[in-house]
C-alpha positions in Angstrom: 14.2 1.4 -21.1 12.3 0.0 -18.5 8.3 0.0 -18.7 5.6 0.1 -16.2 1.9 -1.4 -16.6 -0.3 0.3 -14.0 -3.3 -1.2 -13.5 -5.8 1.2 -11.4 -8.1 -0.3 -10.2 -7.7 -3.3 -11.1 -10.7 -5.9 -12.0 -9.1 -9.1 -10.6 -5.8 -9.9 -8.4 -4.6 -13.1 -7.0 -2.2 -15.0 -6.3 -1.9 -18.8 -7.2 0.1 -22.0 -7.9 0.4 -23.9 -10.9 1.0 -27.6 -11.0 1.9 -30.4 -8.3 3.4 -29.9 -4.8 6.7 -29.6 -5.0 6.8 -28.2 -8.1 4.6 -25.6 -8.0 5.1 -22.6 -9.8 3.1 -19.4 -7.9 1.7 -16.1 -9.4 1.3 -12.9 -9.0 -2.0 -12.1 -11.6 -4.3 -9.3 -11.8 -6.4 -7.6 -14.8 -7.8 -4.3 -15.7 -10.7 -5.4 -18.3 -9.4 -7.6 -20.9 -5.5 -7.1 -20.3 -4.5 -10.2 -17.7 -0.6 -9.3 -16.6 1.0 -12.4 -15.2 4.2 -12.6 -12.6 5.9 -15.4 -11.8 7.2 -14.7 -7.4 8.3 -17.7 -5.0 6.2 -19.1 -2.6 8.0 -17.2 0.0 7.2 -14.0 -1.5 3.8 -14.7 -1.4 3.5 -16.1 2.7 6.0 -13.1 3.3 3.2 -10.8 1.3 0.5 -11.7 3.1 1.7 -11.1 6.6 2.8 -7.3 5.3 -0.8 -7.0 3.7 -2.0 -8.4 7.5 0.4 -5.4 9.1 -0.8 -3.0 6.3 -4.7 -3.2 7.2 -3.7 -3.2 11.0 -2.0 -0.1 10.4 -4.6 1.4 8.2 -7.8 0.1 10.6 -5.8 2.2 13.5 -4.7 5.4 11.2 -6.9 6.2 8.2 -10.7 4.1 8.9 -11.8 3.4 5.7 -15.2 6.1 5.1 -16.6 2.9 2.5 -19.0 0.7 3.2 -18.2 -2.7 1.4 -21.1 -3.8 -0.3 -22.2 -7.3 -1.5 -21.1 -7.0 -5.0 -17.8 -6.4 -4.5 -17.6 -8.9 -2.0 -18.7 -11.4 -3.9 -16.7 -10.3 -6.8 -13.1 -10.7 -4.4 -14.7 -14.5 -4.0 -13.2 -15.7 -7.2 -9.7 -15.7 -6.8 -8.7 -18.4 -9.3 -6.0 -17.9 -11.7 -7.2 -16.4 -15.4 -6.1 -18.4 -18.8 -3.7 -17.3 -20.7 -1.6 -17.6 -17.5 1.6 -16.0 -19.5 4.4 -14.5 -16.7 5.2 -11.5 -17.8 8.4 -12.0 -16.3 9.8 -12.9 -12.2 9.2 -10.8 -9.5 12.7 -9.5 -7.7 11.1 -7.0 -5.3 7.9 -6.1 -4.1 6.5 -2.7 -2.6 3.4 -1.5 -0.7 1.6 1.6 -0.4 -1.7 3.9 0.4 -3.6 6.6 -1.3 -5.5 8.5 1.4 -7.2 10.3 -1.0 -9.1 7.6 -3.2 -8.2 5.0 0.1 -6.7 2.3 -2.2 -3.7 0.1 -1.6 -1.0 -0.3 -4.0 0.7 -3.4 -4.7 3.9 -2.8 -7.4 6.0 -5.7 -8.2 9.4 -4.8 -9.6 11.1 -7.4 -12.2 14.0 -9.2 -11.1 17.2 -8.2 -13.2 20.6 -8.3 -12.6 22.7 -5.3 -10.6 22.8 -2.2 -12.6 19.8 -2.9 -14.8 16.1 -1.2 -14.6 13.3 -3.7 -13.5 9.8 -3.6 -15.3 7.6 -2.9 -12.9 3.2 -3.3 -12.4 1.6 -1.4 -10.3 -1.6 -3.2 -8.8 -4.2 -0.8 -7.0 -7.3 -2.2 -5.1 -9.6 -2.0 -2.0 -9.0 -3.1 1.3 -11.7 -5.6 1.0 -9.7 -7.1 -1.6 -6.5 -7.1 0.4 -8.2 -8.7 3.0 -9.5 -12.1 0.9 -6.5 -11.7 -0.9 -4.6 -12.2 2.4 -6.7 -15.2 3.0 -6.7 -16.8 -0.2 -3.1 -16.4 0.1 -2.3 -17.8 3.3 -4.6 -21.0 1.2 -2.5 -21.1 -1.6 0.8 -21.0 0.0 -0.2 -23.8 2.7 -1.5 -26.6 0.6 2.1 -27.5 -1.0 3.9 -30.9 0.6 3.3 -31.7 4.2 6.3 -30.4 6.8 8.2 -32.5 8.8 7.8 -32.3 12.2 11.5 -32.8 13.6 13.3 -30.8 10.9 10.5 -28.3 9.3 11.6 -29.4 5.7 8.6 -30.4 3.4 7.8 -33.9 2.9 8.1 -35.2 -0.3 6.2 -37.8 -1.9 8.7 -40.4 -2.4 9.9 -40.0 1.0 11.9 -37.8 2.9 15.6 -38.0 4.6 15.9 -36.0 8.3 18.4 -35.4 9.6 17.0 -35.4 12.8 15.7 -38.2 13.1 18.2 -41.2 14.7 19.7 -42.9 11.9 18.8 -40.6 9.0 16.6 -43.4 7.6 13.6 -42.1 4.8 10.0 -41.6 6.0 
């Protein structure tokens, strides 16, 4: 049976990469108190998450204007958005879903676990503030931009030791 961790609100949620370009590995991390829950997603989760949150609080700034005020506290509190130790993936995000409570005007982020066809995902609920979504957005677009340089005939990333296009006449490394 499949379980779900709902963490509302949380105290903490960001999204980061762990170790060199190229290799990264990125998460999905937010805590409620003590408990840290840890999700491993794919870089182009997170670029793709970003631009819904960006559509999100469009939609939300034209529909539903948000009645708080954001105070300095919490904004300085959504200015550390570093990864927590024990970074322990709880498991690998498959999908991803997005939605809005009028009533207590939070967003809710719920990551679903990747499994195979006929099985029941794990899923975590994350809920926070649209000032939260909003450095999160940023912190994201960050994150998800300082991997390997891109090529700028074929798009491809660059890698370190050098990098074969095939655009380029001859096909010789770079």
């Amino acid at each position: 049976m499949a379980s779900h961790i709902e963490l509302n609100p949380v105290s903490h949620l960001t999204i980061g990469a762990v170790g060199p370009p190229g290799q990264r590995v990125f998460y999905l991390q937010g805590s409620l108190g003590a408990q840290i829950v840890s999700l491993i997603m794919e870089k182009e989760q997170a670029r793709l998450l970003a631009e819904s949150f960006r559509t999100l609080l469009a939609e939300l700034d034209e529909q539903h204007p948000s009645s708080n005020t954001r105070d300095a506290q919490t904004e300085s509190l959504w200015k550390d958005m570093r990864l927590r130790e024990p970074i322990e993936a709880l498991f690998r995000i498959g999908n991803i879903g997005l939605g809005y409570n009028e009533s207590s005007e939070q967003i809710v982020l719920v990551a679903y676990q990747l499994v195979d066809e006929g099985e029941e995902p794990n899923a975590v609920s994350f809920w926070t503030t649209r000032a939260h979504i909003q450095a999160l957005t940023k912190h994201t677009e960050e994150v998800v931009s300082a991997g390997r340089p891109i090529c700028g005939n074929c798009g491809q990333p660059i890698d370190p030791e050098g990098h074969f296009c095939p655009h380029r006449n001859g096909g010789h490394k770079h």
